[in-house]
C-alpha positions in Angstrom: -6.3 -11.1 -6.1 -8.2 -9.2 -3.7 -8.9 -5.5 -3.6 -8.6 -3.5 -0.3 -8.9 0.2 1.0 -5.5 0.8 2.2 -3.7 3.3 4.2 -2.2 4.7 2.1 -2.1 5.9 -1.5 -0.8 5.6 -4.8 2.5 8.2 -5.8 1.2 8.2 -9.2 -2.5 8.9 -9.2 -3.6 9.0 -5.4 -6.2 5.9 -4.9 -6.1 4.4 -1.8 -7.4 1.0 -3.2 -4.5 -1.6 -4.0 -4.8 -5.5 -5.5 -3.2 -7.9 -3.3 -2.6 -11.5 -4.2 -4.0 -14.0 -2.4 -3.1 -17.5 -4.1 0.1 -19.1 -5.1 1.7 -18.3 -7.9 0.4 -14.9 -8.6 2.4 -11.6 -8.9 4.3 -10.8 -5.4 3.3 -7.5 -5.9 1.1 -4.9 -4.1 -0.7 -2.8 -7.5 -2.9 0.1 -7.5 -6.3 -1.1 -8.3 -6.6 2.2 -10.6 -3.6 2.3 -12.5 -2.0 -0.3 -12.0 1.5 0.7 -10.8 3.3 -1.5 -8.0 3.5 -0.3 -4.4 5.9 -2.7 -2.8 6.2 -6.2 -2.4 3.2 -8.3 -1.0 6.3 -9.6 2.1 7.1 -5.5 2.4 3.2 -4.4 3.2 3.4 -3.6 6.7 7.0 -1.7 7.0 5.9 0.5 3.5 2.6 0.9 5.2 4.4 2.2 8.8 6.5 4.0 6.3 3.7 6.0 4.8 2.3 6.6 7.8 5.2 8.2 9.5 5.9 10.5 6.8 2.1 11.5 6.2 1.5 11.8 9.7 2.0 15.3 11.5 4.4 15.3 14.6 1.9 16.5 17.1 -0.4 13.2 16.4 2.3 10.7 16.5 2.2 8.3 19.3 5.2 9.3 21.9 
């Protein structure tokens, strides 16, 4: 496992750094490096973090 600054954050205590696996075998899952609680899938990463993104982002500084 690695642990990375993400954007994003946890829905339960707010971090922004997440555990992801890196080597066979290990949990599939993204987890909050500060409590622990799974984000998403390690295949689902990048449409939960597009996800986030579009609901934390204001309109007026989304890309047209």
């Amino acid at each position: 496992m690695i642990c990375v600054t993400l954007d994003m954050q946890c829905s339960l205590c707010g971090s922004d750094r997440f555990h992801l696996p890196t080597q066979p075998g290990e949990s599939p899952h993204v987890r909050c490096a500060n409590c622990t609680a799974v984000k998403c899938q390690t295949l689902a990463l990048e449409s939960t973090l597009m996800a986030y993104r579009r609901e934390h982002t204001p309109p007026h500084h989304r890309a047209a």
